[in-house]
DOGU-282587 format. One line per field, with one value per residue: residue number from 1; residue in one letter; y negated, x negated, z negated of N, C-alpha, C in turn. Coordinates in nm, 2 decimals. Each point is the difference from the previous one (the first is absolute). Example, Ala and Ser with C-alpha at 12.3 -4.5 7.8 and 13.67 -1.06 7.14 Angstrom:
BEGIN
num	1,2
residuo	A,S
n_v	0.57,-0.11
n_u	-1.32,0.04
n_w	-0.78,0.07
ca_v	-0.12,-0.11
ca_u	0.09,-0.09
ca_w	0.00,0.00
c_v	-0.12,-0.11
c_u	-0.09,0.08
c_w	0.00,-0.08
//
This chain:
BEGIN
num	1,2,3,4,5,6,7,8,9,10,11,12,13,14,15,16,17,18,19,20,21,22,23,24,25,26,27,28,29,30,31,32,33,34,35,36,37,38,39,40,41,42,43,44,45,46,47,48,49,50,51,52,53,54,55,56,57,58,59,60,61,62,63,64,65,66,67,68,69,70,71,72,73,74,75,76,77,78,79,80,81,82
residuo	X,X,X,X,X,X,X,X,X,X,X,X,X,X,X,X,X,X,X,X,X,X,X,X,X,X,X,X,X,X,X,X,X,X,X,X,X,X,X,X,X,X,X,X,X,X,X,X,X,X,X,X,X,X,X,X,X,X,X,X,X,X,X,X,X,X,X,X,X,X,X,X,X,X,X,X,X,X,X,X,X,X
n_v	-13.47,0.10,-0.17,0.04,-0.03,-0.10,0.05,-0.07,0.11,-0.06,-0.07,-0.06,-0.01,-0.18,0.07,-0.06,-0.02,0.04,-0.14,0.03,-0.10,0.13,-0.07,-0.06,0.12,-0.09,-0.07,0.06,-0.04,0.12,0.02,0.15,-0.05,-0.01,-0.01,0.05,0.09,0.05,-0.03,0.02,-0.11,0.07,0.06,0.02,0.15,0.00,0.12,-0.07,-0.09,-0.07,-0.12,0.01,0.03,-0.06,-0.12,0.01,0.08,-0.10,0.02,-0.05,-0.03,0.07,0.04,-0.16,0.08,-0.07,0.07,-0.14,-0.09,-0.04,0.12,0.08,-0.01,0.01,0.09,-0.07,0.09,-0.14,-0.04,0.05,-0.12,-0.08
n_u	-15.46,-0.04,0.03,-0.12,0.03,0.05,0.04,0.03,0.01,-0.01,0.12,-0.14,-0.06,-0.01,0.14,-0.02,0.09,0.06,0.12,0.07,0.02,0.08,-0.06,-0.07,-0.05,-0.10,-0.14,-0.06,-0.11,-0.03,-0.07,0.02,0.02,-0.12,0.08,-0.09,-0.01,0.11,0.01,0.09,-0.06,-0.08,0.13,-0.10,0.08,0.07,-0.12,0.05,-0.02,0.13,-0.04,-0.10,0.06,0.14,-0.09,-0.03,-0.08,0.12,0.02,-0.03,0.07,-0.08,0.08,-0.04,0.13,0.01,0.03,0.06,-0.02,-0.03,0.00,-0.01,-0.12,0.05,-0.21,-0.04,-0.10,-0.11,-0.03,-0.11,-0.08,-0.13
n_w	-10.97,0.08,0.10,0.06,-0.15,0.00,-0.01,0.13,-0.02,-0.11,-0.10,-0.05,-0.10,-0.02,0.06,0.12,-0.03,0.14,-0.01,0.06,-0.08,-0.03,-0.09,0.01,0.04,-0.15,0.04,-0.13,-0.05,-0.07,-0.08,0.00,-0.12,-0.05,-0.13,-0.01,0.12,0.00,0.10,-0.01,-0.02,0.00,0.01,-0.10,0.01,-0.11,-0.05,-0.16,0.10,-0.02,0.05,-0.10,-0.13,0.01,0.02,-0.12,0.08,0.01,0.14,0.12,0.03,-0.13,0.02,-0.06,-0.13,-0.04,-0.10,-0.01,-0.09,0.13,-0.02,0.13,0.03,0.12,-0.02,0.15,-0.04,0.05,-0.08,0.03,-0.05,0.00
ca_v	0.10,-0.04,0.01,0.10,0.19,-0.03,0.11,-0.04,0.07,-0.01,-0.12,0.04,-0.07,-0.10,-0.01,-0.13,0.03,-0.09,0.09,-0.06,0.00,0.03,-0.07,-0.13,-0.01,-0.04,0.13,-0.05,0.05,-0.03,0.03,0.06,-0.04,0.02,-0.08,-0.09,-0.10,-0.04,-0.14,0.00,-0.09,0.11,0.10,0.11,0.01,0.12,0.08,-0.02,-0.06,0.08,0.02,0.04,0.18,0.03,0.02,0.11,0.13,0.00,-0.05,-0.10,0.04,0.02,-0.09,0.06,-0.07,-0.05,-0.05,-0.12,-0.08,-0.06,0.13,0.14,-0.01,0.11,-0.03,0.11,-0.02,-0.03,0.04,0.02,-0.02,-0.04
ca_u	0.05,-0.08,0.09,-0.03,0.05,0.13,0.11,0.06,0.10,0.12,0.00,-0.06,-0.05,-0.11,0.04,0.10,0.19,0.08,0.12,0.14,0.09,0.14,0.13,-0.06,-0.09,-0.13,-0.14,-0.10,-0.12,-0.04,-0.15,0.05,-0.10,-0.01,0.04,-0.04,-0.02,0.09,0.07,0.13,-0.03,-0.14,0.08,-0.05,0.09,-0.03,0.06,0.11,0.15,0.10,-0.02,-0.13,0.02,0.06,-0.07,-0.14,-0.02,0.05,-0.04,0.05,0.14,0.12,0.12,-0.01,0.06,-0.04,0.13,-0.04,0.05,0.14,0.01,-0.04,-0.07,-0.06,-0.04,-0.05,-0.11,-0.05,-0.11,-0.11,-0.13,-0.10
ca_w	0.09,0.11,0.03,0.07,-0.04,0.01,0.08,0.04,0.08,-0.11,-0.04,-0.11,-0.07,0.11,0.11,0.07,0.02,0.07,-0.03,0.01,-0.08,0.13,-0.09,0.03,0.18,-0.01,-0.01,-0.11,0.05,-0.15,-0.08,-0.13,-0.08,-0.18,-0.07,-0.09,0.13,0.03,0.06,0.10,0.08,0.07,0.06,-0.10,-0.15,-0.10,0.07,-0.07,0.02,0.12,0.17,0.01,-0.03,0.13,0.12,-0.04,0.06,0.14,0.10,0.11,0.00,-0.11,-0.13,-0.15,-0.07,-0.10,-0.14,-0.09,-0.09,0.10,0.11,0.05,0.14,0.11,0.07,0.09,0.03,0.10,0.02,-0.13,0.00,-0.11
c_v	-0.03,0.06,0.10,0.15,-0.04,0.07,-0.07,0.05,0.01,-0.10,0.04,-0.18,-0.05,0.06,-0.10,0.07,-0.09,0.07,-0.07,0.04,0.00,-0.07,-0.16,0.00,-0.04,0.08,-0.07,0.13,0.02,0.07,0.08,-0.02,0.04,-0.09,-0.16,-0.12,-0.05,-0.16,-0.05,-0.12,0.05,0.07,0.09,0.06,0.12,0.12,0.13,-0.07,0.12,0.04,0.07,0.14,0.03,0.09,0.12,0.12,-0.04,-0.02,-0.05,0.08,-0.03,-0.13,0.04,-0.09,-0.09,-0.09,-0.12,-0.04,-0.05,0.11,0.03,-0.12,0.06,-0.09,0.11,-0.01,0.02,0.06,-0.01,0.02,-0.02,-0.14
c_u	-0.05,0.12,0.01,0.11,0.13,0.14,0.11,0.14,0.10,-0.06,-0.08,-0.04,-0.12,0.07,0.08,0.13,0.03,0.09,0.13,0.14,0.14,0.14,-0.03,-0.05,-0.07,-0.10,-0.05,-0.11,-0.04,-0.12,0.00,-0.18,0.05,0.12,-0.10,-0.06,0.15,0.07,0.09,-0.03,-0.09,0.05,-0.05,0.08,-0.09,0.02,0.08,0.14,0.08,-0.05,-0.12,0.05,0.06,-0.07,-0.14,0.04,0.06,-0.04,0.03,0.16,0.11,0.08,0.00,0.12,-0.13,0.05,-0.10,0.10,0.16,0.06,-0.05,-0.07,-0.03,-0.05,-0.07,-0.15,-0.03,-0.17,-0.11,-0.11,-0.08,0.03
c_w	0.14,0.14,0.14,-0.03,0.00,0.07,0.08,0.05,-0.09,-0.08,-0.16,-0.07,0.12,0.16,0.01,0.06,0.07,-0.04,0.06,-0.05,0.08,-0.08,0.13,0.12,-0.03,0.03,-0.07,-0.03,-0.19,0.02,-0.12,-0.07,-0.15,-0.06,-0.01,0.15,0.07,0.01,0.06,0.12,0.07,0.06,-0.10,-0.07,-0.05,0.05,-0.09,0.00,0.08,0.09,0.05,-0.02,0.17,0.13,-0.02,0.10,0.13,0.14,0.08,0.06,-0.09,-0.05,-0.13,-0.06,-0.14,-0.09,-0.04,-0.05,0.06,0.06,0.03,0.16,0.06,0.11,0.09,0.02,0.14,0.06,-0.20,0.07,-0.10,-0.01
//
């Protein structure tokens, strides 16, 4: 995939997610990638996991709920890059 076509103005597959998490005040940074490239230590998730579905189409502002295994996380997107 050639990263020039990439659509930054909403959160897609190979985009970087800042995100701050409004449960914790944390900022953590993921990498929506393939299953099969996915790393949690890379910040890389699936872009099959929760948090990966969650976040697909959204943009800088939004609050997103996202149902896992421990509950419901609400995070606020920061920004989306390459």
């Amino acid at each position: 995939m050639d990263e020039t076509n990439i659509d930054t103005s909403k959160v897609s597959i190979l985009t970087k997610v800042a995100l701050t998490n409004l449960g914790t005040k944390k900022q953590v940074t993921y990498q929506i990638v393939s299953e099969k490239e996915a790393d949690l230590k890379l910040g890389k998730i699936s872009v099959t996991s929760p948090i990966g579905k969650g976040l697909l189409g959204k943009v800088v502002g939004d609050v997103v709920d996202v149902i896992v295994p421990a509950g419901v996380l609400k995070f606020k997107i920061e920004g989306i890059s390459i």
